[in-house]
MIDOSE-1310 file (N, C-alpha, C; in nm, 2 decimals, decimal comma, always signed):
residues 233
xxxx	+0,40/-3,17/-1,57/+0,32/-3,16/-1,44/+0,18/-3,12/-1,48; +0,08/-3,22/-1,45/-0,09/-3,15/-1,46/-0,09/-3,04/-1,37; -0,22/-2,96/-1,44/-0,29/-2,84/-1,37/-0,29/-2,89/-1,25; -0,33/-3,00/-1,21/-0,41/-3,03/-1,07/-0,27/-3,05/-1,00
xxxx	-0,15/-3,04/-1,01/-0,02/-3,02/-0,90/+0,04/-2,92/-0,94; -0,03/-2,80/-0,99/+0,03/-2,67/-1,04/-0,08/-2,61/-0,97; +0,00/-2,52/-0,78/-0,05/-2,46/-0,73/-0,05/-2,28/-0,73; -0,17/-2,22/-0,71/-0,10/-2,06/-0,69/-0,15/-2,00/-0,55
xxxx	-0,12/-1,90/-0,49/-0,12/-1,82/-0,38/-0,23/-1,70/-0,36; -0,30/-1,68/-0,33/-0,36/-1,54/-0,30/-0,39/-1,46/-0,17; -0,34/-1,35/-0,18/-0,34/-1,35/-0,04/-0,43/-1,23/-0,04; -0,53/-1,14/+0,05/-0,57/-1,07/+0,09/-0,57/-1,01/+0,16
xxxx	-0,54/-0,88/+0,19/-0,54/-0,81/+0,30/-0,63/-0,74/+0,30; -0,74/-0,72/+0,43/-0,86/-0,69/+0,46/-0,87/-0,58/+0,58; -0,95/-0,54/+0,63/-0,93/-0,44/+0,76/-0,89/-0,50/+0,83; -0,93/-0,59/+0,87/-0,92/-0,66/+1,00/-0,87/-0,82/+1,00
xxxx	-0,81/-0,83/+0,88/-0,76/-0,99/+0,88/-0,67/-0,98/+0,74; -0,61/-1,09/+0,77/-0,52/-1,14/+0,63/-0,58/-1,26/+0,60; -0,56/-1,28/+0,47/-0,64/-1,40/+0,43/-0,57/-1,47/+0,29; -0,56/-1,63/+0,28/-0,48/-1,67/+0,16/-0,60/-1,78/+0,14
xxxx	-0,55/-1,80/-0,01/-0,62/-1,92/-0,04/-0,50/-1,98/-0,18; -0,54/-2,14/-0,14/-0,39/-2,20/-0,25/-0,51/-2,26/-0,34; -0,50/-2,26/-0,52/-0,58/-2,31/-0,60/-0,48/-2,36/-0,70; -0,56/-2,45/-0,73/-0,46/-2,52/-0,83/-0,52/-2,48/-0,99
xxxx	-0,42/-2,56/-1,01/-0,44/-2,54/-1,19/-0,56/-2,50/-1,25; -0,65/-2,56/-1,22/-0,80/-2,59/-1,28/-0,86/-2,50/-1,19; -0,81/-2,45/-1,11/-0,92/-2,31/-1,07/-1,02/-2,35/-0,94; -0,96/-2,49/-0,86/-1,03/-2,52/-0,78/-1,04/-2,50/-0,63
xxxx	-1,03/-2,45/-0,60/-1,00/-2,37/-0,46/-0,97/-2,46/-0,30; -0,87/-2,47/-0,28/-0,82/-2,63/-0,17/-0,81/-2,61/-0,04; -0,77/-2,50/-0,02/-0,74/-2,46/+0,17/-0,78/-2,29/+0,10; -0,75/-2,22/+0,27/-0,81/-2,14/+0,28/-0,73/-2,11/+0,43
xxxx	-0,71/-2,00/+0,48/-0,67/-1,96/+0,61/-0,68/-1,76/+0,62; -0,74/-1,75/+0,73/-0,73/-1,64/+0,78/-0,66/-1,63/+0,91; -0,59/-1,49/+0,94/-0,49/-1,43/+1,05/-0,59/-1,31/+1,11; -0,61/-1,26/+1,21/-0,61/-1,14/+1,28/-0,55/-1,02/+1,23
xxxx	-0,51/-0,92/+1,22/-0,44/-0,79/+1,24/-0,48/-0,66/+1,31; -0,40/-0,60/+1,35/-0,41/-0,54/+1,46/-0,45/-0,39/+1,42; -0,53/-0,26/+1,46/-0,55/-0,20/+1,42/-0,59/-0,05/+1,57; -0,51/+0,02/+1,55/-0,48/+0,07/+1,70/-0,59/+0,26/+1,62
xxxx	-0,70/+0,33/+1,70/-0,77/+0,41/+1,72/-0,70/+0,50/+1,82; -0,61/+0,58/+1,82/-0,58/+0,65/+1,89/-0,71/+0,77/+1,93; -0,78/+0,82/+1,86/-0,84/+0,95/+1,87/-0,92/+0,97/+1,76; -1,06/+1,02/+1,78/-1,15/+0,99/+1,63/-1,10/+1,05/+1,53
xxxx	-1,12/+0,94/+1,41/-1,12/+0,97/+1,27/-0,94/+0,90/+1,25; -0,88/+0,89/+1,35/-0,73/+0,81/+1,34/-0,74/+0,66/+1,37; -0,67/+0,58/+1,26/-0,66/+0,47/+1,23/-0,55/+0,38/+1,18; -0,46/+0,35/+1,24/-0,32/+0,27/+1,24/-0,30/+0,17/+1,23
xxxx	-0,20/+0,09/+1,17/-0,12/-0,02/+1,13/+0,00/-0,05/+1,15; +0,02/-0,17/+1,13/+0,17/-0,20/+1,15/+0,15/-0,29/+1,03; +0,27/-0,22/+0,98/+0,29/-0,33/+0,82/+0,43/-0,47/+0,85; +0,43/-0,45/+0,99/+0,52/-0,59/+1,05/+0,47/-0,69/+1,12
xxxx	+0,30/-0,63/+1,15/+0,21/-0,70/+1,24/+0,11/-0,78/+1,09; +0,14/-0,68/+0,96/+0,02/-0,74/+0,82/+0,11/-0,85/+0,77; +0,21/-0,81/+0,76/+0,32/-0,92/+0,70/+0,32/-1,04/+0,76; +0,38/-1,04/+0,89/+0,36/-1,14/+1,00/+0,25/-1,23/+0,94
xxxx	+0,14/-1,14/+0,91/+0,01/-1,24/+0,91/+0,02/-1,31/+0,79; +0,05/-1,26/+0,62/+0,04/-1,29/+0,57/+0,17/-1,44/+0,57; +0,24/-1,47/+0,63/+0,32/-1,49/+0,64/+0,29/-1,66/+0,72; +0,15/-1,64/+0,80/+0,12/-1,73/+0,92/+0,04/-1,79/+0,75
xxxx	-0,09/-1,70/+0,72/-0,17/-1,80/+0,60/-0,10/-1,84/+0,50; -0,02/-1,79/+0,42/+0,05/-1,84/+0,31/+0,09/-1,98/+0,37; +0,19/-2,02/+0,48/+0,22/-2,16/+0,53/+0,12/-2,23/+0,53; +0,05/-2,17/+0,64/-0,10/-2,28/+0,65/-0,16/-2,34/+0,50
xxxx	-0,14/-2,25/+0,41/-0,24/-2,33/+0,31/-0,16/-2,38/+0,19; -0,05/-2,41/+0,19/+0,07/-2,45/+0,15/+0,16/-2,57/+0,24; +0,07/-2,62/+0,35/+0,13/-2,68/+0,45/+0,15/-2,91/+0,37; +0,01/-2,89/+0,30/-0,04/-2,97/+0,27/+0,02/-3,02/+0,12
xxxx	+0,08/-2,97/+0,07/+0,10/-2,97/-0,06/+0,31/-2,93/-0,12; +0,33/-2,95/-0,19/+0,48/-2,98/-0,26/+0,51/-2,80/-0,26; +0,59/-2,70/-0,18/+0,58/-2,62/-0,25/+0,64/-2,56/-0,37; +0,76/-2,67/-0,39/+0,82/-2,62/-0,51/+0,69/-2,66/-0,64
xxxx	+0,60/-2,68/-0,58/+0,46/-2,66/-0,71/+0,41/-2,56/-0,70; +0,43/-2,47/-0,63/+0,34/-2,35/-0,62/+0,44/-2,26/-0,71; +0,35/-2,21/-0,82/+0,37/-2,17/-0,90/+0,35/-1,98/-0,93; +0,29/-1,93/-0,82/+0,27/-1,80/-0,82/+0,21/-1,80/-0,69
xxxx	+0,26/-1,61/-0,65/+0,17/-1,57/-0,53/+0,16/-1,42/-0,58; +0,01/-1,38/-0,51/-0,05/-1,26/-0,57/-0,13/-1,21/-0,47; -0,07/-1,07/-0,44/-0,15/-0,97/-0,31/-0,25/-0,91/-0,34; -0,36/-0,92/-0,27/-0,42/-0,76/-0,31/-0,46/-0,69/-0,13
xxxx	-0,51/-0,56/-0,16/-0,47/-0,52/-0,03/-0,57/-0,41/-0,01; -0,63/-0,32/+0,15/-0,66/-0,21/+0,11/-0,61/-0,11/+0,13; -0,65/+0,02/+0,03/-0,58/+0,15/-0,01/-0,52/+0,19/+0,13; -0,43/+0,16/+0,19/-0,34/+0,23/+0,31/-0,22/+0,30/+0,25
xxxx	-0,18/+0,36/+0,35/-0,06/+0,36/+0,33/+0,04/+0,39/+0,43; +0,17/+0,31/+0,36/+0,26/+0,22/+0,44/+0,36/+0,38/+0,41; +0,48/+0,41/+0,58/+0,61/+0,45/+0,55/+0,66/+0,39/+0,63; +0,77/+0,40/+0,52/+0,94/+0,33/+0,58/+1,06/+0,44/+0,54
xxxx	+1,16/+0,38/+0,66/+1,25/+0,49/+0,61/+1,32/+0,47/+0,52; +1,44/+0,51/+0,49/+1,56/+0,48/+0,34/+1,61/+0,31/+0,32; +1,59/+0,28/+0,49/+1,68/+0,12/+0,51/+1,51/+0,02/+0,48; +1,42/+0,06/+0,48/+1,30/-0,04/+0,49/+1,25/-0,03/+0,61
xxxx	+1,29/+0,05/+0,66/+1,21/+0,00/+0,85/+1,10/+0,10/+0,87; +0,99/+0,05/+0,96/+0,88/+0,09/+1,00/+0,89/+0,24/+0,99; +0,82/+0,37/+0,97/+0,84/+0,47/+1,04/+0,69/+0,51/+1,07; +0,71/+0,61/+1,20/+0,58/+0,60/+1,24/+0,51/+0,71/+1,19
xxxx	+0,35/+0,70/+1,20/+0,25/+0,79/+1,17/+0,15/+0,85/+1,24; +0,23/+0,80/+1,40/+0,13/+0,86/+1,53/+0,20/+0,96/+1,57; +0,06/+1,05/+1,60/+0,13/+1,13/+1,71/+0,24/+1,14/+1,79; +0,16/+0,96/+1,88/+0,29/+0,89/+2,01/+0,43/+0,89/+1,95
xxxx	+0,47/+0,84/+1,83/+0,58/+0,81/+1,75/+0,62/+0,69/+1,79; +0,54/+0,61/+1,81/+0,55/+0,43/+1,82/+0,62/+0,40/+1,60; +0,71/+0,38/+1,58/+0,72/+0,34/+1,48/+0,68/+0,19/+1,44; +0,64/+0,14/+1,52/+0,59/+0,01/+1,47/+0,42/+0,05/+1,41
xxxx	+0,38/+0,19/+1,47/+0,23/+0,21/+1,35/+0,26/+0,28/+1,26; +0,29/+0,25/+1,15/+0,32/+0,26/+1,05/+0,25/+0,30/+0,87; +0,15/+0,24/+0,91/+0,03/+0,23/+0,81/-0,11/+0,32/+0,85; -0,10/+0,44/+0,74/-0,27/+0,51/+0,79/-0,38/+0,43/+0,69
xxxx	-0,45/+0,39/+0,75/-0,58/+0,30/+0,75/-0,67/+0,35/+0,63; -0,68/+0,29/+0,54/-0,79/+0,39/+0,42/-0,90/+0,46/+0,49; -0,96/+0,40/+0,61/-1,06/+0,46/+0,66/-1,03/+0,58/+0,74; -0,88/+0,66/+0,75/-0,85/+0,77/+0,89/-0,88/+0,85/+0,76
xxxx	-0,92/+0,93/+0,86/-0,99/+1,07/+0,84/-0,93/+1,19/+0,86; -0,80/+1,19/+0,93/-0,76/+1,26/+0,97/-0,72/+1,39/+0,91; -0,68/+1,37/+0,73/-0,68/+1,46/+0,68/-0,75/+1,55/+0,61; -0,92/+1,60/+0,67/-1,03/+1,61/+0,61/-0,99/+1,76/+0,55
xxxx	-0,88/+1,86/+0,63/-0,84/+1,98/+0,61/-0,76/+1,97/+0,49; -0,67/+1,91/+0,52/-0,56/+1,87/+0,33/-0,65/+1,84/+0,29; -0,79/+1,80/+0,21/-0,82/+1,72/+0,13/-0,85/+1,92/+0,08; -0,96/+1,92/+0,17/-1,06/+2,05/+0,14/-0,96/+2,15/+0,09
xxxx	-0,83/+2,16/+0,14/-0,71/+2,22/+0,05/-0,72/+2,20/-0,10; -0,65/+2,09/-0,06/-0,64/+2,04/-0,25/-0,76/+2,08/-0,34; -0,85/+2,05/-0,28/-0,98/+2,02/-0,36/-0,98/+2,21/-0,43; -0,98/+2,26/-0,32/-0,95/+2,41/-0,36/-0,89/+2,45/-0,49
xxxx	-0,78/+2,43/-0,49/-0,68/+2,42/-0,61/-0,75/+2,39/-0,73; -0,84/+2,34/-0,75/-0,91/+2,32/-0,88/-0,84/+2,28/-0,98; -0,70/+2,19/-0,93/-0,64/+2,14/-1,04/-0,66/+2,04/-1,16; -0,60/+2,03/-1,24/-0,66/+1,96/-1,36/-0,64/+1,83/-1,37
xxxx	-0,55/+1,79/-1,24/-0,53/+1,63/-1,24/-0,66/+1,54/-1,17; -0,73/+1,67/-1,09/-0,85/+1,63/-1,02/-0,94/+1,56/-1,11; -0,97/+1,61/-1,23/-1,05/+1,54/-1,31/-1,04/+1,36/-1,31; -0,99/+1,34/-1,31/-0,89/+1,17/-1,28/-0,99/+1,11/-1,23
xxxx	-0,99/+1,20/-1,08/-1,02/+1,14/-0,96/-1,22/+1,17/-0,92; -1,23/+1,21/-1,01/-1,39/+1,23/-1,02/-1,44/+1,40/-0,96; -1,32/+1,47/-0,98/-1,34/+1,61/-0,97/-1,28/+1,67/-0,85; -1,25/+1,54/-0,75/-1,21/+1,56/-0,55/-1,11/+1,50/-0,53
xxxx	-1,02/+1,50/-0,47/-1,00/+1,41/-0,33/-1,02/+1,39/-0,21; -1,05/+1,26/-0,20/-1,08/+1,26/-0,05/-0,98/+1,25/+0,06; -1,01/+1,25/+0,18/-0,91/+1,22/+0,27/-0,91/+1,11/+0,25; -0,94/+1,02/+0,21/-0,87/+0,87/+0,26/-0,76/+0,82/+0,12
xxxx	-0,75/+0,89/+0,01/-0,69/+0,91/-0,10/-0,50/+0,94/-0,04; -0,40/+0,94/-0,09/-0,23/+0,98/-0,07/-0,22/+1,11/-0,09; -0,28/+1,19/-0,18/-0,19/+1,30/-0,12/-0,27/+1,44/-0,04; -0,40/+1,37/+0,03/-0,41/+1,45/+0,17/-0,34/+1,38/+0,28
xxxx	-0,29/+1,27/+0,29/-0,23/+1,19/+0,35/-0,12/+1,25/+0,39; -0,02/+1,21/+0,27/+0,11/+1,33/+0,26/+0,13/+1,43/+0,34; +0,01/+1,53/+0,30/+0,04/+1,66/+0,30/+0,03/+1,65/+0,46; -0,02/+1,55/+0,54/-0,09/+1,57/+0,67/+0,05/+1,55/+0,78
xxxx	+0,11/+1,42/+0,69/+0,21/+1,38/+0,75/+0,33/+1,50/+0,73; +0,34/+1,61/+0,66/+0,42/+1,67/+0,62/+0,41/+1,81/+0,74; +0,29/+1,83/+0,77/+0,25/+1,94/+0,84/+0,23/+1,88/+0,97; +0,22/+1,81/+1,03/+0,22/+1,75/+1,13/+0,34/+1,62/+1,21
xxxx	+0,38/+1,55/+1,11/+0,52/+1,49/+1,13/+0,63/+1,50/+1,09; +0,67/+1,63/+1,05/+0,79/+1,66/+0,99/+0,91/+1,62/+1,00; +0,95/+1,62/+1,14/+1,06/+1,54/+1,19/+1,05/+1,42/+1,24; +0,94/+1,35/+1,26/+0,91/+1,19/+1,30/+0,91/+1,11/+1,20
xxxx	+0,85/+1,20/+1,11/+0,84/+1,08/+0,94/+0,90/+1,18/+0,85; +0,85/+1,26/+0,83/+0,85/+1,32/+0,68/+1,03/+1,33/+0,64; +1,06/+1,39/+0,71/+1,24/+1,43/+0,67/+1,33/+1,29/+0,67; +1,25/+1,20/+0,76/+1,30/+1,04/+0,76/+1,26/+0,91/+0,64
xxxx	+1,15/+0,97/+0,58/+1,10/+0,85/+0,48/+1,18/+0,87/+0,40; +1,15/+0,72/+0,33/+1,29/+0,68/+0,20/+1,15/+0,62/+0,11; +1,04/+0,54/+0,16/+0,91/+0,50/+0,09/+0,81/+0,54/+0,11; +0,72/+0,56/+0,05/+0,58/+0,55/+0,06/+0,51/+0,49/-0,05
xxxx	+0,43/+0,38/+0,05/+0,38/+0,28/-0,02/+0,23/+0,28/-0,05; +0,16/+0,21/-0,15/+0,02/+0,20/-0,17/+0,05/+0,02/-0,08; -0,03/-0,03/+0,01/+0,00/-0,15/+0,12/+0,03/-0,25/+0,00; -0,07/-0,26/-0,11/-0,04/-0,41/-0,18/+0,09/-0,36/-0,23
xxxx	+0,17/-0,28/-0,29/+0,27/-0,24/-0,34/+0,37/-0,26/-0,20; +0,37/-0,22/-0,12/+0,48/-0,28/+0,00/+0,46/-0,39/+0,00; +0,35/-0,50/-0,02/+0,35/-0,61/+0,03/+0,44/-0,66/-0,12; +0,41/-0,69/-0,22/+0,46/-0,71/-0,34/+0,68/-0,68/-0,33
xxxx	+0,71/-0,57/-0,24/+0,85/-0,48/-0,22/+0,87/-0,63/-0,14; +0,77/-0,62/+0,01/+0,85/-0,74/+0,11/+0,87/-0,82/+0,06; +0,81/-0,90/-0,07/+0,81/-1,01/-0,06/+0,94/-1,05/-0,21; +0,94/-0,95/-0,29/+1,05/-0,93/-0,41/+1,15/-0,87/-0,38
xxxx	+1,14/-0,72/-0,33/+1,21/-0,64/-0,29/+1,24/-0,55/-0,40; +1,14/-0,56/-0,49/+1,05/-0,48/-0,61/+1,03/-0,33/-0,60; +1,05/-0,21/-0,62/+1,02/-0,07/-0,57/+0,86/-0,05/-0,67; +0,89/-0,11/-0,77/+0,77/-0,10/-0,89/+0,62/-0,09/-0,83
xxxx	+0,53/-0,02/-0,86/+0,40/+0,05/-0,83/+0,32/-0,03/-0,91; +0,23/-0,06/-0,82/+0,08/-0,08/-0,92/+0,01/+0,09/-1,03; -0,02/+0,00/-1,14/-0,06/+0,13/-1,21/-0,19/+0,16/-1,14; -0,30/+0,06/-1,08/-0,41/+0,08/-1,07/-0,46/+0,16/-0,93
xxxx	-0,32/+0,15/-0,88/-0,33/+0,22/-0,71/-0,26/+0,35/-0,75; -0,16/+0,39/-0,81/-0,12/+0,51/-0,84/-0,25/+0,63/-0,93; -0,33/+0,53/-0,99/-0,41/+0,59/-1,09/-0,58/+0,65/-1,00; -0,60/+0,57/-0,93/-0,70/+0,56/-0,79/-0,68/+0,64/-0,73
xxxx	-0,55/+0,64/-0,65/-0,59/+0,71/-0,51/-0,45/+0,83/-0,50; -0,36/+0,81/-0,65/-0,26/+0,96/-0,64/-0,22/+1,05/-0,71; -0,32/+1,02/-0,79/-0,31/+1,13/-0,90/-0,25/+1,10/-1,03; -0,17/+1,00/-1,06/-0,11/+0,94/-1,14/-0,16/+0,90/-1,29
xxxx	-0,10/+1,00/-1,41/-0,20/+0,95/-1,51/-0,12/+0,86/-1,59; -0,21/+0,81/-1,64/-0,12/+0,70/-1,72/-0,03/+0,69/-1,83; -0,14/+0,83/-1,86/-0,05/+0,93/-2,04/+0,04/+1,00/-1,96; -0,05/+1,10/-1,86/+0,09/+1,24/-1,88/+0,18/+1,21/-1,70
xxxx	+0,18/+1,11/-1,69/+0,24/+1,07/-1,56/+0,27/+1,13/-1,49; +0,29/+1,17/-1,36/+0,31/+1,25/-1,25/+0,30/+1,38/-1,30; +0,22/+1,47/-1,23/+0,22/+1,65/-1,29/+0,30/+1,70/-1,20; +0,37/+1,75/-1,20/+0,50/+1,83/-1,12/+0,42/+2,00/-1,06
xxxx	+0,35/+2,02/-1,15/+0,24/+2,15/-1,08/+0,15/+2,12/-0,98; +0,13/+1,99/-0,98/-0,02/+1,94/-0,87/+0,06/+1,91/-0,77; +0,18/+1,85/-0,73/+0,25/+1,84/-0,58/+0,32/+1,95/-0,60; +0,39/+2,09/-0,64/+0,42/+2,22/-0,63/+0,31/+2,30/-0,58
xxxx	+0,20/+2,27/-0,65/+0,08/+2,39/-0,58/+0,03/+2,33/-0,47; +0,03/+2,21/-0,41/-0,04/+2,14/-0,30/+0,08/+2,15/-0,17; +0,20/+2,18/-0,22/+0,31/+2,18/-0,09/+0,36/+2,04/-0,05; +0,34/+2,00/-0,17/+0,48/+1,86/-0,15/+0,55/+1,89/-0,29
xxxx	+0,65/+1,99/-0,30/+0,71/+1,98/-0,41/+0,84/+1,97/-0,37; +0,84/+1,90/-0,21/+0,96/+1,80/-0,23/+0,99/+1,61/-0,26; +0,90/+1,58/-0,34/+0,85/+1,48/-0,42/+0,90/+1,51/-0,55; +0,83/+1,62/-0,55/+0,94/+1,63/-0,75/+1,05/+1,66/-0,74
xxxx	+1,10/+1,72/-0,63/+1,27/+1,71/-0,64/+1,33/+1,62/-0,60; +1,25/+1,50/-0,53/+1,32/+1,37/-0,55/+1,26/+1,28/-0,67; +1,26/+1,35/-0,79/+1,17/+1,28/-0,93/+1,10/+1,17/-0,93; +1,06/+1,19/-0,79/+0,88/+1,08/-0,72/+0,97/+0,95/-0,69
xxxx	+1,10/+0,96/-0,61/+1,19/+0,80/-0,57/+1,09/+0,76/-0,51; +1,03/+0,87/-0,34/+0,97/+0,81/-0,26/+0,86/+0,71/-0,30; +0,74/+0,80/-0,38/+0,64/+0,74/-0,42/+0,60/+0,63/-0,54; +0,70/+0,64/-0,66/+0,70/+0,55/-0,74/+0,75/+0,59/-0,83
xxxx	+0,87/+0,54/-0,93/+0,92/+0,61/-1,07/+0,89/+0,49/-1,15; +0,91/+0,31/-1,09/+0,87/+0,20/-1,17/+0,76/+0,13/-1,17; +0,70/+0,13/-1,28/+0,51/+0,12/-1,27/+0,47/-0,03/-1,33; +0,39/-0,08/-1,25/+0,34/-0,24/-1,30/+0,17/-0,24/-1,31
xxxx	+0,18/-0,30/-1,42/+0,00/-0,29/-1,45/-0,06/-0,37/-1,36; -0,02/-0,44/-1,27/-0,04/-0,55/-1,17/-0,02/-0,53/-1,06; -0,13/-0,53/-0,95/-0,09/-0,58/-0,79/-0,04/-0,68/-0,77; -0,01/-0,82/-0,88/+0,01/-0,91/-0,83/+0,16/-0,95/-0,88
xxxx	+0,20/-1,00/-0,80/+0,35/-1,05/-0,79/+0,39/-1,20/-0,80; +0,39/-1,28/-0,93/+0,45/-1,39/-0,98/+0,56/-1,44/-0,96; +0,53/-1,60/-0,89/+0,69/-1,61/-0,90/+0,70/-1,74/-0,99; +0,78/-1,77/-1,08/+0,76/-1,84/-1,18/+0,85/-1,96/-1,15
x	+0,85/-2,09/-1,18/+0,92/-2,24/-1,10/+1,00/-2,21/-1,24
């Protein structure tokens, strides 16, 4: 088979849209499609998702631009996404992160703010994983996130999650059914070093040191140097 009938997938997930594009062998770029997604503002500085409303979309462009073409030639598909994050409970299903307890919003928005108090916590701690992270964490970072959902949703999410996802890493789960973590999203935005891997003192002193007693199932124990998810013909 030539390059030029050897197709690949890329999908993007963006604030406000999903986006794919199909390229062939030689790197030439053929279709192209964008979807909508939906993005619900409850109250300033809160910002929500549905990772059934992002899927859905990716789901509309991947067809569209694969419509035209053999797909048993498509030869790879590859997510990338922004830093959200996605919970689900033990079975995979949505759980929610609103106040309301709509479980279909499911995803806090890299841009919610909500956790500006956990951050300024953490940051306190003057822990040594901080260095990583350029000396801080921010709120829009996982584990002021966590902590927020832990003090604030304890019985709506927290005691119910089975996942917590970095969004390209859920998308990569939907579509394999893969638990395995990007290294480059664990290393970004949770503390995650690459040498001395998860610190068991940094979620014990921050108040999620029910994470280490589940030896990090929720958040990741299998690591991939890649966001992107291959499927090989």
């Amino acid at each position: 088979m030539s390059d030029a009938k050897r197709y690949y997938v890329g999908v993007d997930v963006g604030t406000g849209s999903a986006r794919a594009a199909l390229v062939d062998g030689t790197g030439r770029v053929l279709y192209t499609a964008v979807h909508p997604i939906q993005t619900w503002n409850p109250q300033p500085e809160f910002y929500q998702q549905s990772s059934e409303d992002i899927w859905a979309a990716c789901c509309t462009v991947v067809k569209e631009v694969t419509s035209a073409v053999e797909v048993t030639h498509v030869r790879g598909v590859g997510f990338d996404a922004t830093c959200s994050l996605v919970l689900l409970d033990a079975e995979g299903n949505p759980l929610t992160v609103s106040k309301s307890g709509e479980n279909e919003q499911n995803i806090i928005l890299w841009m919610d703010h909500r956790a500006m108090e956990q951050a300024e916590r953490i940051n306190a701690t003057h822990h040594a994983v901080l260095k990583y992270v350029g000396g801080a964490v921010s709120p829009e970072m996982a584990p002021p996130k966590l902590l927020w959902l832990k003090e604030n949703l304890v019985e709506a999410c927290w005691e119910k999650a089975g996942h917590m996802f970095e969004l390209p890493d859920y998308l990569t789960w939907r579509a394999t059914g893969s638990t395995s973590r990007s290294l480059c999203s664990l290393v970004c935005k949770w503390t995650y070093s690459a040498s001395d891997e998860w610190s068991n003192s940094f979620w014990q002193e921050i108040g999620l040191e029910d994470l280490v007693s589940d030896k990090y199932a929720k958040i990741g124990i299998e690591l991939n140097s890649s966001t992107c998810t291959f499927i090989v013909q």
